[in-house]
N, C-alpha and C positions, 0 to 999 in steps of 0.2 A: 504494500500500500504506500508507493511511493509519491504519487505525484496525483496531484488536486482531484482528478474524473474520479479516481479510484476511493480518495476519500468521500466525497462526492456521491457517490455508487453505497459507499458503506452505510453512511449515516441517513439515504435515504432507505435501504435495505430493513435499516433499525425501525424506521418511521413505520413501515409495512405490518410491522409486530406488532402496532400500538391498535390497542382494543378499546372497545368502551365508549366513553361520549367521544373520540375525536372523530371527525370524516377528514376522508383524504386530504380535503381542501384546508383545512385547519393542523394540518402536520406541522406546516411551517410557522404558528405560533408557537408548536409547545417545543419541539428538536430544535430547532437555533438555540432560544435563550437556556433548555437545560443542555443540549452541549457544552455553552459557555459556562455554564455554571459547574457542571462535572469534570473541564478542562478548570477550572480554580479551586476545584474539591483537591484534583489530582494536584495540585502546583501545591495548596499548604498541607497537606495530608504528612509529609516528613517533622513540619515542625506543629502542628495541632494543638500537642500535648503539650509543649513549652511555651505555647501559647497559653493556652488554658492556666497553665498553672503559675505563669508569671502575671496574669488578670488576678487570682485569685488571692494569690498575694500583696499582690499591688490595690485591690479593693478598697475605700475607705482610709488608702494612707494617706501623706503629704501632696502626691503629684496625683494630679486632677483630669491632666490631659495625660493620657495612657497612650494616645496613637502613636506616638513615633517611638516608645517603647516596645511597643506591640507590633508595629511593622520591623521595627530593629531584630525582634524577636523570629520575626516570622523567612526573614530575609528577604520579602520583597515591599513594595508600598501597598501593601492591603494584607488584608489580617479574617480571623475568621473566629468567632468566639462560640459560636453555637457547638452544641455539645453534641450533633447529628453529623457524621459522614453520609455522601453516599452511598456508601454501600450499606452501613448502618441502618439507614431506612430505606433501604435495599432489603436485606433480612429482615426487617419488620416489616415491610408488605407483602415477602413470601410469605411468613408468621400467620397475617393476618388472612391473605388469600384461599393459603393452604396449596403454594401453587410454585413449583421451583424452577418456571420453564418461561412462565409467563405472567404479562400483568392481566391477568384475565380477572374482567368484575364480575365472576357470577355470583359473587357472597355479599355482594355491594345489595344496599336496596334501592328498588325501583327510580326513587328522586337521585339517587347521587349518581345516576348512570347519564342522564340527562343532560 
């Protein structure tokens, strides 16, 4: 998967799998911005936890503005404090599914499929 058609080919391949309320024509709302968001999971996923746990610490002390601690920490200019990876709620929608292949809604009820 070197060169753009093939990415290109992949990520609409992925869009194909997606079940539930989307239709075709609405793929490209939801695959764009959670690719971007899954390419920024993948970039802080090494420092996460040191993130995490220099928030935690840093909480309620002296210094007020944490972000360029936290981007220092993180090693790039953005940070991620939420305590959910993707993949994380990845396994929690298998969990919930009951479903380890796909995001398939059939445990969902009738209004959230909509």
């Amino acid at each position: 998967m070197n060169n753009f058609s093939d990415k290109v080919s992949f990520i609409w391949s992925v869009a194909d799998l997606l079940r539930g309320p989307y239709r075709p024509n609405q793929y490209k709302d939801v695959m764009l911005p959670l690719t971007v968001l899954r390419r920024l999971d993948c970039v802080l996923e090494p420092t996460k936890d040191k993130v995490l746990a220099e928030l935690k610490r840093r909480q309620g002390g002296k210094i007020k503005d944490l972000e360029p601690l936290l981007c220092r920490v993180s090693g790039v200019p953005f940070y991620n404090t939420s305590r959910f990876t993707f993949e994380e709620l990845r396994r929690r929608w298998q969990s919930f599914a009951g479903s380890s292949t796909s995001l398939s809604s059939t445990r969902l009820l009738p209004t959230m499929r909509k």
